[in-house]
C-alpha positions as CSV (number, residue, x, y, z in Angstrom):
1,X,36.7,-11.5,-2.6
2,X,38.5,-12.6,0.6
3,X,42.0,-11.7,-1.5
4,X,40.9,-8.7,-2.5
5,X,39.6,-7.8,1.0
6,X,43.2,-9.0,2.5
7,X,45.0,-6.5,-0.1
8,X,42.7,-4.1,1.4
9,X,43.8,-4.4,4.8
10,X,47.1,-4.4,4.1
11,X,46.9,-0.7,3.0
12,X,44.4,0.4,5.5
13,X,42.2,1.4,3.1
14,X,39.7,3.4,5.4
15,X,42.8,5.7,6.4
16,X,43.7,6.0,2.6
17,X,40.8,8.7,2.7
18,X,42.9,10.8,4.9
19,X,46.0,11.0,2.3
20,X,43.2,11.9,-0.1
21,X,41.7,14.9,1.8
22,X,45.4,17.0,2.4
23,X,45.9,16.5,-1.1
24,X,42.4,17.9,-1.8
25,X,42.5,20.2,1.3
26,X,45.6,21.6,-0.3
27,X,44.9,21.6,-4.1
28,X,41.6,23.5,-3.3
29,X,43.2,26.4,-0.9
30,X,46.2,26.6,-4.0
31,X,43.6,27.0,-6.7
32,X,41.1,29.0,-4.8
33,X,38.4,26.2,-5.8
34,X,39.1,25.4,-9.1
35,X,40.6,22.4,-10.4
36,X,42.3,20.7,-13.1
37,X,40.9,17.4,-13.3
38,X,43.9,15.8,-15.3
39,X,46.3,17.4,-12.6
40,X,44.2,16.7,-9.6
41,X,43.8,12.9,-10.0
42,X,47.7,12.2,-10.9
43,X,48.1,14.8,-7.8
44,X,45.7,11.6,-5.6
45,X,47.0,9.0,-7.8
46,X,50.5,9.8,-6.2
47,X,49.5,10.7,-2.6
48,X,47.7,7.6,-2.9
49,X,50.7,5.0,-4.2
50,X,53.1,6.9,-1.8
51,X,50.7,6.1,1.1
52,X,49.3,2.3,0.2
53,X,53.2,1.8,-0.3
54,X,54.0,2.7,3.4
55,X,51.5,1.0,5.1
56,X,52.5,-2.3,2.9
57,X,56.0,-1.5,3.7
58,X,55.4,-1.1,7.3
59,X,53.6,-5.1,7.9
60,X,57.0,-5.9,6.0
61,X,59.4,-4.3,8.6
62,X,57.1,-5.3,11.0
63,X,56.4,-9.1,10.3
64,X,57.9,-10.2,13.2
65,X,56.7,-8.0,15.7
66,X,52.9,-8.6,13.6
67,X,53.2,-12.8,14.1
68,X,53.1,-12.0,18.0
69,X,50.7,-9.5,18.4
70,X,48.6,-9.8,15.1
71,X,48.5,-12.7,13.7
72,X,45.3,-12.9,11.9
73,X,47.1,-10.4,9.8
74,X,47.3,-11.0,6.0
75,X,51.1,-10.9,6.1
76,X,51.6,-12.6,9.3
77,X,48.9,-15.2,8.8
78,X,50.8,-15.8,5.8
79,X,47.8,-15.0,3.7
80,X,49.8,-12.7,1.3
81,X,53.5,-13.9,0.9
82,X,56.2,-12.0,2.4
83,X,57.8,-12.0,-0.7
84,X,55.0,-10.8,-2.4
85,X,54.8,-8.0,0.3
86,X,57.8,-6.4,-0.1
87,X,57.2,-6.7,-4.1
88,X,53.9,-4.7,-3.5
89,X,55.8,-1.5,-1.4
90,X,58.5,-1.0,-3.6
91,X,56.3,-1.8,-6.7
92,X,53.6,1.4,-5.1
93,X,56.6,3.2,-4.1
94,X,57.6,3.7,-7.5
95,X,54.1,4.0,-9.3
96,X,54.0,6.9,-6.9
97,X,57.1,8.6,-8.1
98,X,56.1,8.0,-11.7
99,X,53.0,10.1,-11.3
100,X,54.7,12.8,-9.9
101,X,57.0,13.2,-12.8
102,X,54.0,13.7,-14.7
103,X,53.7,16.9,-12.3
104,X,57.0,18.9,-12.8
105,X,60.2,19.0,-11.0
106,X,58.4,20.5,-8.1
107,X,55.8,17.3,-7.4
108,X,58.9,15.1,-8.3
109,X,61.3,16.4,-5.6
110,X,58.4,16.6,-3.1
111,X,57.4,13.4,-3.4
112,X,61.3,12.1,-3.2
113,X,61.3,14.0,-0.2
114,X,58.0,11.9,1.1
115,X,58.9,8.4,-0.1
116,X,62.7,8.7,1.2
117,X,60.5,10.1,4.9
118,X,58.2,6.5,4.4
119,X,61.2,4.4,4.0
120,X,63.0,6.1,6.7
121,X,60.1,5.6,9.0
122,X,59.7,2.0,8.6
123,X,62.8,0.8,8.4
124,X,64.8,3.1,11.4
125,X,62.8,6.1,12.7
126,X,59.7,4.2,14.5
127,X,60.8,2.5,17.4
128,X,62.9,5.6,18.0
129,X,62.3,9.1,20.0
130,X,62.4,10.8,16.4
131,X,59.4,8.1,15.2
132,X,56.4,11.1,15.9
133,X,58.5,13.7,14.0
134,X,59.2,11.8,10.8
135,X,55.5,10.6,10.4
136,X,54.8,14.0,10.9
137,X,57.1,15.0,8.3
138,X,55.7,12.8,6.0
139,X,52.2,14.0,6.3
140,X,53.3,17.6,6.1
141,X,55.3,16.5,2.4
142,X,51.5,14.7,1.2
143,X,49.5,18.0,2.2
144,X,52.2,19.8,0.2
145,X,52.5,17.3,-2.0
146,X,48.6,18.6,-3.3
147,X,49.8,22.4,-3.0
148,X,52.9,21.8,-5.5
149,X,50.7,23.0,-8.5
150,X,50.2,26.8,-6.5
151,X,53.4,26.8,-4.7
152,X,54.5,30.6,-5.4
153,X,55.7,31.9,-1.7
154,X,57.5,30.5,1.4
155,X,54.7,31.8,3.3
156,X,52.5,28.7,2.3
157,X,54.8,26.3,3.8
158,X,53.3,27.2,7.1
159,X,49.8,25.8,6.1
160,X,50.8,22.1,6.9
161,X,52.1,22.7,10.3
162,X,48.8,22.9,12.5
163,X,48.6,18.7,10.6
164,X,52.0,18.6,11.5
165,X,51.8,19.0,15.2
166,X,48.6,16.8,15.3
167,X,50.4,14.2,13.5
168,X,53.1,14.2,15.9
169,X,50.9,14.0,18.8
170,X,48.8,10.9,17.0
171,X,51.9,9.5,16.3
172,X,53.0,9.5,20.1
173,X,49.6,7.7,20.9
174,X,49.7,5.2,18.5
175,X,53.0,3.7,20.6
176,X,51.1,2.3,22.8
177,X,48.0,0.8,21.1
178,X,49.7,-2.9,21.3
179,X,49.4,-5.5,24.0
180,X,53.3,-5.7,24.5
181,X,54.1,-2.0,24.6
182,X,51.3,-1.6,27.4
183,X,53.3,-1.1,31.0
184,X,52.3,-0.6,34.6
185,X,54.7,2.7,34.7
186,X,54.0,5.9,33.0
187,X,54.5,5.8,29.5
188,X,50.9,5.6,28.4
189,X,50.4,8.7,30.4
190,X,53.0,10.3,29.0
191,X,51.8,9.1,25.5
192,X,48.2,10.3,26.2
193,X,49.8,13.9,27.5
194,X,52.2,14.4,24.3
195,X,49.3,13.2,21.7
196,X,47.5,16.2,23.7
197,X,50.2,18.5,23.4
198,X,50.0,18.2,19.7
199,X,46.3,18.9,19.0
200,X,46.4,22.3,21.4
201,X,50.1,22.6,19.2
202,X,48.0,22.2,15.7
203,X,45.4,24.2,17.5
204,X,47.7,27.2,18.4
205,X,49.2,27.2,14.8
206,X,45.8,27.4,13.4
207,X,45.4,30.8,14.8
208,X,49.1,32.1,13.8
209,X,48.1,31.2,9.9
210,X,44.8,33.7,10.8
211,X,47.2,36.3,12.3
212,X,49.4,36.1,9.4
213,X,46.5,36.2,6.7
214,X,46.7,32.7,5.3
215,X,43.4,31.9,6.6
216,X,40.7,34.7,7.1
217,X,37.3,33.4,8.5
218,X,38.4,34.1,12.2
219,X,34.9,32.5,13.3
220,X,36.1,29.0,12.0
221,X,38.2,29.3,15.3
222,X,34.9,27.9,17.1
223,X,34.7,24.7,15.2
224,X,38.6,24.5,15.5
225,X,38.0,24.9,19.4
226,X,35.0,22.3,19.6
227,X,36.9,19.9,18.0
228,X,40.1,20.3,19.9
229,X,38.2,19.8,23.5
230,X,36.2,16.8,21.8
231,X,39.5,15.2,21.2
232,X,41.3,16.3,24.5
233,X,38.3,15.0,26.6
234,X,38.4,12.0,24.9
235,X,42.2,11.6,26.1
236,X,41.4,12.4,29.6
237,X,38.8,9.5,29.5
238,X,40.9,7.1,27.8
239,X,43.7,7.8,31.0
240,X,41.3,7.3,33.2
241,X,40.3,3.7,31.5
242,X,43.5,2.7,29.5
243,X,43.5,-0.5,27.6
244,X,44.8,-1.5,24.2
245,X,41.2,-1.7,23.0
246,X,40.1,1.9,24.1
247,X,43.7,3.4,22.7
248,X,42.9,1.5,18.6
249,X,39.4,3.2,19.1
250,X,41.0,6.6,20.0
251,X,42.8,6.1,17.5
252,X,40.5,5.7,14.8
253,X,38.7,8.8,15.8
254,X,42.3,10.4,15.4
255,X,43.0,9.3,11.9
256,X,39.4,10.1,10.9
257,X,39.9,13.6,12.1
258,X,42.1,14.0,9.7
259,X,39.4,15.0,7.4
260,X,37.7,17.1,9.1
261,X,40.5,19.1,10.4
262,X,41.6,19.4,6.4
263,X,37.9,20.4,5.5
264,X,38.1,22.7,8.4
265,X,41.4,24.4,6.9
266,X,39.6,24.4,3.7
267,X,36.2,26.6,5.4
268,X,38.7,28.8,7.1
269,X,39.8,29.8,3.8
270,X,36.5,30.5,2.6
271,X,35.6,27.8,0.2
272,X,32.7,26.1,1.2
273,X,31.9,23.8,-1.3
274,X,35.4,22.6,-1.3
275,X,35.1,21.9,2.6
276,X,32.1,20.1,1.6
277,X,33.4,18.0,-0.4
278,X,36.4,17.0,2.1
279,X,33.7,16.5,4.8
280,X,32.0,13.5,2.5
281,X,35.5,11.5,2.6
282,X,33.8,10.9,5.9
283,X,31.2,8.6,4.7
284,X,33.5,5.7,2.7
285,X,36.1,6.2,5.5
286,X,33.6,5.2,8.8
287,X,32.1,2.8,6.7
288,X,35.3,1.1,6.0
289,X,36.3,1.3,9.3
290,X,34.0,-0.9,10.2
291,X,35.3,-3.9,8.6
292,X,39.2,-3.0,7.9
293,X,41.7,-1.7,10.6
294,X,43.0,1.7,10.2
295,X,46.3,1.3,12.3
């Protein structure tokens, strides 16, 4: 059980929920609420190989930095082998590509497209000003990723961009939710104030896929408000009180939010039960959280 559990942490199972609700988000928008149950689960058997695959990848890039800061870790307490590690990312990596064959050409070269962003990410883009961007990138590719089925006009590659933005801007935060890459200058500041600029980004970008017809229940803009504020107070609080603890914690909330900003999409296009069923990704995901790290 403690080797299963370790496995589990390694592919921060809790936010594995997340990957699962743009796929859903988008395969319930495409369809209009109905499904195809053989299609939808190689559709989260992909999004979820893709996704376990980069967060295994990333403890492998990061093994050194992970023996400094986190080293109750299972790949820097040497728990899992190294070895075994990088066997387990590429091993996902491809499972994940294999599933979207099953898909069509479409799904195939999306998900090429996704894994290529993953690798990129870990291995180069992170530590670097274009980190944000490609992580956003590669969350835009898994919520279009669960759209490939219904993809019949340009138009709908706008619907990813409101996650997009707020990817970018939780992407920014997470810089910073380290020990070592805390400083007595500005940068967390700056951090905090970018993350913020994405969520009133994703926020604005709701309201241009409402102009433009791809979402119609105007009144959905309320909950889309509330939630922004929520999550901008909470910034302002955390600058106010900054510490490596209080930026994992705002994090989680971040990554959790994931959901219900996709079951939010999913109401403001009118299907209700859908959004329903995003919103109870909720309940595995907190509860997980609890005992396995997200970030």
């Amino acid at each position: 059980m403690a080797a299963m559990l370790d496995y589990f942490r390694l592919i921060r199972l809790p936010a594995l929920f997340s990957a699962f609700s743009n796929i859903l988000a988008a395969y319930f928008i495409g369809g209009q609420g109905g499904f195809c149950w053989e299609v939808l689960s190689l559709l989260l058997m992909t999004s979820a190989s893709l996704y376990s695959a980069g967060m295994v990848l990333n403890d492998c890039y990061d093994i050194a930095e992970d023996r400094r800061e986190r080293p109750a870790r299972p790949l820097a307490s040497g728990r899992i082998a190294l070895r075994r590690g990088w066997q387990l990312g590429w091993s996902l990596l491809l499972v994940g590509l294999i599933a979207a064959s099953l898909l069509g050409m479409l799904a195939l070269g999306i998900s090429i497209l996704l894994a290529i962003s993953i690798v990129l990410y870990n291995a180069k883009a992170k530590h670097g000003d274009a980190g944000p961007y490609v992580m956003g990138l590669c969350r835009y590719l898994n919520w279009l990723l669960g759209f490939a089925p219904f993809l019949s006009s340009p138009l709908f590659l706008l619907l990813p961009l409101p996650l997009f933005c707020y990817i970018v801007g939780l992407t920014f935060l997470s810089k910073i939710e380290t020990a070592s890459s805390i400083t007595a200058g500005s940068a967390e500041q700056r951090s905090i104030a970018y993350c913020a600029i994405g969520i009133i980004a994703s926020l604005l970008l709701v309201v241009v896929l409402m102009v433009v017809g791809l979402l119609d229940q105007w009144w959905m803009l309320i909950p889309f408000m509330g939630g922004a504020l929520f999550l901008l107070w909470s910034l302002y609080r955390l600058s106010k009180d900054f510490s490596a603890e209080s930026t994992q914690s705002m994090m989680k909330r971040l990554l959790l939010g994931i959901i219900l900003f996709d079951a939010m999409l999913v109401f403001a296009n009118g299907l209700w039960w859908s959004g329903v069923i995003i919103l109870m990704l909720l309940v595995p995901g907190r509860l997980l959280a609890r005992k396995i790290y997200m970030t």
